[in-house]
C-alpha positions, 0 to 999 in steps of 0.5 A: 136830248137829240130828237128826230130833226138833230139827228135829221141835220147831223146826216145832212151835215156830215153824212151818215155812216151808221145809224142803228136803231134797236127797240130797248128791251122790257123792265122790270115792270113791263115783265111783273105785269105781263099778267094783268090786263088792265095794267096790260093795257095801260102800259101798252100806251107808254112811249117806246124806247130805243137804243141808237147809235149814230157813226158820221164822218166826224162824230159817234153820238150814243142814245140810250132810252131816247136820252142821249149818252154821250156824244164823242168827236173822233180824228177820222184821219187815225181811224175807228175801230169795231171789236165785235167780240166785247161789243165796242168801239174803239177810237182816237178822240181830237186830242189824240187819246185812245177812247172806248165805247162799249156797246152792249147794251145794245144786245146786237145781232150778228148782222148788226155787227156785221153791217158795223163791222163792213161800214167802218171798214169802208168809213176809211176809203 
């Protein structure tokens, strides 16, 4: 699990790209218990989750519930790219195969694809 002072390092590192940061939107208890206070109050005091999606110059490392998914090292010199219609990423690993990611989960906004969309475009120059 990737907490706030990896991810801290990882820019210092290789400097940051991208770092998107989405609240996770509620389950199905937060909905089915929206009408008692009580219950009301008590989960008002759980931790927060979030999505993350994290782009440097070397890797793309995915957070999904403040767990980590995957994380994915990419040839910069083949490029990345963004497919905002899907929403997905799609790269060329290390070895030199064609990976994908899809994003969705995410629920992105139009500004959120467009800033991915301007910075990997720029990630290459």
């Amino acid at each position: 699990m990737m907490n706030t002072n990896d991810i801290k390092l990882l820019f210092e590192k290789e400097g940051e790209v991208i770092f998107l940061k989405k609240k996770s939107e509620l389950g199905f208890l937060d909905i089915f218990y929206t009408n008692n206070v009580i219950l009301d109050c008590l989960l008002f005091f759980r931790k927060t989750k979030y999505h993350s999606l994290i782009i440097s110059k070397k890797r793309i490392v995915l957070i999904r519930k403040n767990k980590l998914i995957k994380e994915f090292f990419y040839n910069s010199n083949e490029g990345i790219k963004f497919n905002s219609v899907i929403p997905e990423i799609v790269f060329f690993d290390q070895k030199g195969k064609t990976d994908i990611i899809n994003i969705s989960f995410m629920r992105l906004t139009f500004e959120e694809i467009r800033l991915i969309k301007n910075k990997i475009k720029n990630l290459g120059k």
